[in-house]
DRENGULO-30228 format. One line per 2 residues: number of its first residue (from 1); for each residue z negated, x negated, y of C-alpha. Coordinates in steps of 0.1 Angstrom, whole numbers, plus 5000, padded with zeros to 4 digits. Layout:
! residues N
NUM	Z:X:Y | ...
! end
This chain:
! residues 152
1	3671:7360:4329 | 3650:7387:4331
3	3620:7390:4305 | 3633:7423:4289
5	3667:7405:4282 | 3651:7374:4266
7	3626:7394:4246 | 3663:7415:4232
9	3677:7385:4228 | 3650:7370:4209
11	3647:7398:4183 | 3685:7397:4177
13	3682:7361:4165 | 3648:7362:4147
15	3673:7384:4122 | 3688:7353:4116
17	3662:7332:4110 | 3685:7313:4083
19	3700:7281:4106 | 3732:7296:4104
21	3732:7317:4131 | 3758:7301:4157
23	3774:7294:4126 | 3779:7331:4120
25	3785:7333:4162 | 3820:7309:4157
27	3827:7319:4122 | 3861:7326:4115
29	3857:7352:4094 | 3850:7392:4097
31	3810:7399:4094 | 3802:7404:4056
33	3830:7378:4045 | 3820:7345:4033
35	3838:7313:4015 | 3832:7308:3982
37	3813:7274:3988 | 3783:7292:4014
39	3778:7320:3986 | 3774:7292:3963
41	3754:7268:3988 | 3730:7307:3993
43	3726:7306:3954 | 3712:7267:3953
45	3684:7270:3978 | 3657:7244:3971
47	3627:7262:3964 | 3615:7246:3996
49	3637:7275:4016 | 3613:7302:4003
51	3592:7317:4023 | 3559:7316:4022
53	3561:7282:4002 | 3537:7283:3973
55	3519:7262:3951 | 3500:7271:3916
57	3477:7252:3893 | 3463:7261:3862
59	3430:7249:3852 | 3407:7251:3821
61	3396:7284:3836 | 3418:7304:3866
63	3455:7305:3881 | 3453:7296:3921
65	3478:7300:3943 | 3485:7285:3972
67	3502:7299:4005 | 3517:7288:4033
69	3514:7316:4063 | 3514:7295:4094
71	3501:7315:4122 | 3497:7349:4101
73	3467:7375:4106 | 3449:7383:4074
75	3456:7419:4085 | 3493:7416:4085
77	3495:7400:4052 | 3492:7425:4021
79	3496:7419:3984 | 3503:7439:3949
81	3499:7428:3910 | 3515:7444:3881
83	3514:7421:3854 | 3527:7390:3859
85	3545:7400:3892 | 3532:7391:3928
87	3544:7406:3958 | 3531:7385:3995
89	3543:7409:4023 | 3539:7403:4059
91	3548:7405:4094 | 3543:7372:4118
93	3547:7382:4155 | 3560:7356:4175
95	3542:7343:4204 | 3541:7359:4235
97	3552:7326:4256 | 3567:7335:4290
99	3592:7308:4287 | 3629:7298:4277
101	3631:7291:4238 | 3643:7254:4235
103	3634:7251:4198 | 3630:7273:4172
105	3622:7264:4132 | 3591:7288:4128
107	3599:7325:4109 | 3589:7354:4128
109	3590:7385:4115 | 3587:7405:4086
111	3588:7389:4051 | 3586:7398:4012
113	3582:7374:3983 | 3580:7378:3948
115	3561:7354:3924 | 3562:7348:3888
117	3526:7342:3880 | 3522:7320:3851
119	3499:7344:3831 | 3494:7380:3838
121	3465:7394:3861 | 3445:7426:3868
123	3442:7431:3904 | 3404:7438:3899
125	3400:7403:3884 | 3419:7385:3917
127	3406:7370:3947 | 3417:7362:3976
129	3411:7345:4013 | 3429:7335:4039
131	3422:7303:4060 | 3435:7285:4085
133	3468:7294:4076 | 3458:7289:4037
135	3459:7322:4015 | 3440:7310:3985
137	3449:7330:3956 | 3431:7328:3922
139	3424:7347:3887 | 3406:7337:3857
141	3431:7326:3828 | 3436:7352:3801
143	3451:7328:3780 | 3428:7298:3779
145	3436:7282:3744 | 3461:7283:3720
147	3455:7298:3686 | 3472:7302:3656
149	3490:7329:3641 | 3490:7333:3604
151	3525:7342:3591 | 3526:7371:3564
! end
């Protein structure tokens, strides 16, 4: 097989990146048509199917955030605030390997995901740095104690 061919080939499945592409190969029904049981297996994704998997932790004094991003360039990974809404963009190229794929668990690709930060944050207030394929998130807590609210 030529090069050319397996590099098409390749970018046809990285669009299925989801396990259930020779699934979708033998499936029975017409593209776009699904049993009631998948749509309901897509709607109970562990949150361990997310991509990039995240961690946060709250201290006394910040938010952090911890990413996943395995093989990512910190130039290919951008991010936006607004409020209490994170958006982690990116685009992971695959390796350029002259070889037959035998395997293949790692994403490639581009890829969005949306966070629900536990307390809202100014973009000026954020830092960020990305490691090892670590992007270390944090913000100082706007909300660090709880005080009362007299009742008129």
């Amino acid at each position: 097989m030529e090069f050319d061919k397996l590099k098409k080939w390749m970018e046809v499945t990285q669009k299925y990146q989801n396990g259930k592409f020779w699934d979708m190969v033998f499936d029975e029904h017409p593209p776009g048509e699904t049993d009631l049981e998948e749509e309901d297996e897509l709607e109970e994704r562990p949150a361990s199917l997310k991509y990039p998997q995240t961690d946060i932790f709250l201290t006394e004094q910040e938010v952090i955030l911890l990413m996943e991003i395995p093989g990512a360039k910190k130039e290919d990974i951008s991010l936006t605030v607004s409020g209490s809404r994170l958006v982690v963009r990116g685009d992971l190229q695959p390796p350029l390997i002259n070889g037959v794929t035998v395997q293949n668990e790692r994403l490639y690709g581009e890829f969005q995901r949306e966070i629900d930060l536990p307390e809202p944050a100014e973009s000026k207030n954020m830092m960020a740095r990305f490691e090892n394929g670590l992007l270390v998130i944090s913000y100082p807590r706007s909300f660090i104690r709880e005080e009362n609210i007299i009742i008129r």
